[in-house]
KOLPA-257179 format. One record per residue: residue in three letters; x, y, z of N, C-alpha, C, O in turn. Coordinates in pm, whole numbers, padded with zeros to 5 digits, always signed. Each point is the difference from the previous one (the first is absolute). Layout:
<rs>
ALAXYZXYZXYZXYZ...
</rs>
This chain:
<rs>
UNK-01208+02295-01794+00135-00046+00026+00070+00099+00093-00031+00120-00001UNK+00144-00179+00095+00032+00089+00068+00139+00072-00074+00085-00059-00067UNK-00090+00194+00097+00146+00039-00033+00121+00031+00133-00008+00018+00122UNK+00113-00024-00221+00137+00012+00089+00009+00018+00142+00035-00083+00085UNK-00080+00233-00066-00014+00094+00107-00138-00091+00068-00002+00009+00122UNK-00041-00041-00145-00121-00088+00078+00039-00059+00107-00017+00016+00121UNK+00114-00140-00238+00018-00113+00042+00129+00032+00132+00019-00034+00117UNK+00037+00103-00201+00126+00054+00114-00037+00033+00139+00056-00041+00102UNK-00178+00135-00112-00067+00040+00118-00014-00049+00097+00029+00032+00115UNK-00104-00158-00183-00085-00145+00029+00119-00063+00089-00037-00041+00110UNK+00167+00028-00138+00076-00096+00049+00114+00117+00107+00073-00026+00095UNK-00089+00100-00136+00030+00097+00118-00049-00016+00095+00061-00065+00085UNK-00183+00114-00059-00079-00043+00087+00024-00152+00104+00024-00008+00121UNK-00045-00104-00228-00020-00104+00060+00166-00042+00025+00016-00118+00030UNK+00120+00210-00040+00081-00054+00037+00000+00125+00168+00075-00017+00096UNK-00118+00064-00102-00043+00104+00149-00051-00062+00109+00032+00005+00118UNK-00120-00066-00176-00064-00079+00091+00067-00170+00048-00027-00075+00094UNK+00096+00067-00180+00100-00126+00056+00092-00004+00055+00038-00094+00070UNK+00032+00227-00097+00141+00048+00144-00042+00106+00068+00088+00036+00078UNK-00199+00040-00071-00041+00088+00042+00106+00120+00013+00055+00044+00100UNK-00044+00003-00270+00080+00082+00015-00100+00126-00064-00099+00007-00073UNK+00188+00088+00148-00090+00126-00045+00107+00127-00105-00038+00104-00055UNK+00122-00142+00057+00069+00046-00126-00033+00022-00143-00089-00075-00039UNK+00150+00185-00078-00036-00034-00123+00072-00091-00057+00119+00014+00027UNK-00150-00134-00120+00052-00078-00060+00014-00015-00159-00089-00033-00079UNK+00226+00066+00051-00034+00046-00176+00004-00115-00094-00033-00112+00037UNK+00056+00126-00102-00061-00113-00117+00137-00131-00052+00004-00110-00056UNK+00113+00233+00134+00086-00087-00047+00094-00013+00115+00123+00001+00000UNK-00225-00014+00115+00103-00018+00091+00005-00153+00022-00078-00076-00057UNK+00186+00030+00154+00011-00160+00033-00095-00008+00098+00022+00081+00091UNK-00146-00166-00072-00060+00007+00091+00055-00096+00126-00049+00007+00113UNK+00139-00080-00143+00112-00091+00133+00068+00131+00084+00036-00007+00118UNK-00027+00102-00184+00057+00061+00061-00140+00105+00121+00029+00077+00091UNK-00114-00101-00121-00095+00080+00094-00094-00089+00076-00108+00025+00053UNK+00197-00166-00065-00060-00060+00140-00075-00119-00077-00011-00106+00061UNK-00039+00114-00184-00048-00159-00054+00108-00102-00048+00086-00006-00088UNK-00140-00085+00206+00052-00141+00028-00018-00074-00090-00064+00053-00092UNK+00092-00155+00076-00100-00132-00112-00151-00070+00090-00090-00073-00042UNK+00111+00125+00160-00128-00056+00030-00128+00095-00044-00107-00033-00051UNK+00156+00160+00091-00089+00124-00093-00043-00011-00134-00107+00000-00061UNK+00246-00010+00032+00011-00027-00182-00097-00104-00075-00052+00005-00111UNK+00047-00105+00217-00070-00114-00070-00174+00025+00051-00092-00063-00053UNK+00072+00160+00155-00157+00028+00035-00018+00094-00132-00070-00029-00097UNK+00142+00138+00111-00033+00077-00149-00035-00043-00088-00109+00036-00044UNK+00204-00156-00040-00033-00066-00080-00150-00035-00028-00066+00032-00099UNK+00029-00101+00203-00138-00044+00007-00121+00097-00005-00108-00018-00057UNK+00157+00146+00143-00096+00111-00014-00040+00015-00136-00119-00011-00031UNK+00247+00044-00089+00036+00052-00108-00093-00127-00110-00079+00029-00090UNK+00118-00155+00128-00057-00081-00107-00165+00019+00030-00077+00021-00094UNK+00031-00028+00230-00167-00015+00006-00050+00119-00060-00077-00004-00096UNK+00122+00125+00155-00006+00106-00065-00051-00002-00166-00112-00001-00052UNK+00255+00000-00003+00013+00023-00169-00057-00141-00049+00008-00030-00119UNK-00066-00054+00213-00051-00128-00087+00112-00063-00093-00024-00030-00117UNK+00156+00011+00179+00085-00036-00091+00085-00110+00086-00034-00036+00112UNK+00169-00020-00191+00011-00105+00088+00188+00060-00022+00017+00053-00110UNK+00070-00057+00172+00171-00006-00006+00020-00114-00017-00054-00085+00070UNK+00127+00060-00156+00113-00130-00024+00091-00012+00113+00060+00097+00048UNK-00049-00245+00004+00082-00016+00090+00114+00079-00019+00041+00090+00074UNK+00020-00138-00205+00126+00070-00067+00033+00108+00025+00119+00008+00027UNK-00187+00105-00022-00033+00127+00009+00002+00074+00168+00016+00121+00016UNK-00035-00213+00091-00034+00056+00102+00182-00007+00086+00029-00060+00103UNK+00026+00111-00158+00089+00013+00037+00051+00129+00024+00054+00073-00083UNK-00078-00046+00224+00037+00140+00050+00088+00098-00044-00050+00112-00013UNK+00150-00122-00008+00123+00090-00067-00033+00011-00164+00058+00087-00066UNK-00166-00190-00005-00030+00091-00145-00113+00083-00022-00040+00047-00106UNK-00014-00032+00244-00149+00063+00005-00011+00053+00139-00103-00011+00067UNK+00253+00090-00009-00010+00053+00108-00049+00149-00027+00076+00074+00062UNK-00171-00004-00127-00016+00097-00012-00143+00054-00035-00043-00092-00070UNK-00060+00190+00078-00141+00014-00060+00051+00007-00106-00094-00030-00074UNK+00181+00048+00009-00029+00015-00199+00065-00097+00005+00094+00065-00046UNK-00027-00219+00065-00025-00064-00074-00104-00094+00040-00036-00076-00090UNK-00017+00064+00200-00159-00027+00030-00094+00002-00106-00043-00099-00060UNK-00001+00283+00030-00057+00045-00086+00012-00085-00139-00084-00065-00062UNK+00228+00092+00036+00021-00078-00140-00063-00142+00025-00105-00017-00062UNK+00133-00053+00113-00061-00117-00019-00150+00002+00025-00064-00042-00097UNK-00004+00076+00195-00160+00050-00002+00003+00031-00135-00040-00099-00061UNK+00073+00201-00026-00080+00010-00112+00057-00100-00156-00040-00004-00117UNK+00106-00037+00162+00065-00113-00095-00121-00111+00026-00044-00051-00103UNK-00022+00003+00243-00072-00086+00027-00149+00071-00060-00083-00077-00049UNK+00067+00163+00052-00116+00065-00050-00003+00006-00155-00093+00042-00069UNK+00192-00084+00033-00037+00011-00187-00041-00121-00051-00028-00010-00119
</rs>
């Protein structure tokens, strides 16, 4: 199973590579504010579900309650239990 710091890593990364930012990005920052769009937002998404083999609720993909890696995270491992 993956842990926290993994997964965080994991989506660090793959949010780097979608605005091509080279900055540090902390856990609780707004990521709208460092350049992810909803068009980003919604590729992530997809990275994140094939990835973790998991699926987001439509409900759920709503940018402003999951603009951040920890609450990402939280839900990745909520989907993992």
């Amino acid at each position: 199973m993956n842990n926290s710091k993994n997964i965080a890593s994991n989506i660090q990364n793959w949010i780097k590579e979608q605005i091509t930012y080279d900055g540090n990005i902390s856990l609780d920052q707004d990521l709208s504010h460092i350049g992810l769009d909803s068009f980003s937002f919604v590729k992530l998404i997809v990275i994140i579900e094939n990835h973790y083999s998991i699926e987001i609720d439509d409900d759920s993909l709503i940018m402003e309650n999951i603009s951040t890696i920890e609450s990402l995270v939280r839900i990745i491992e909520e989907k993992n239990h």
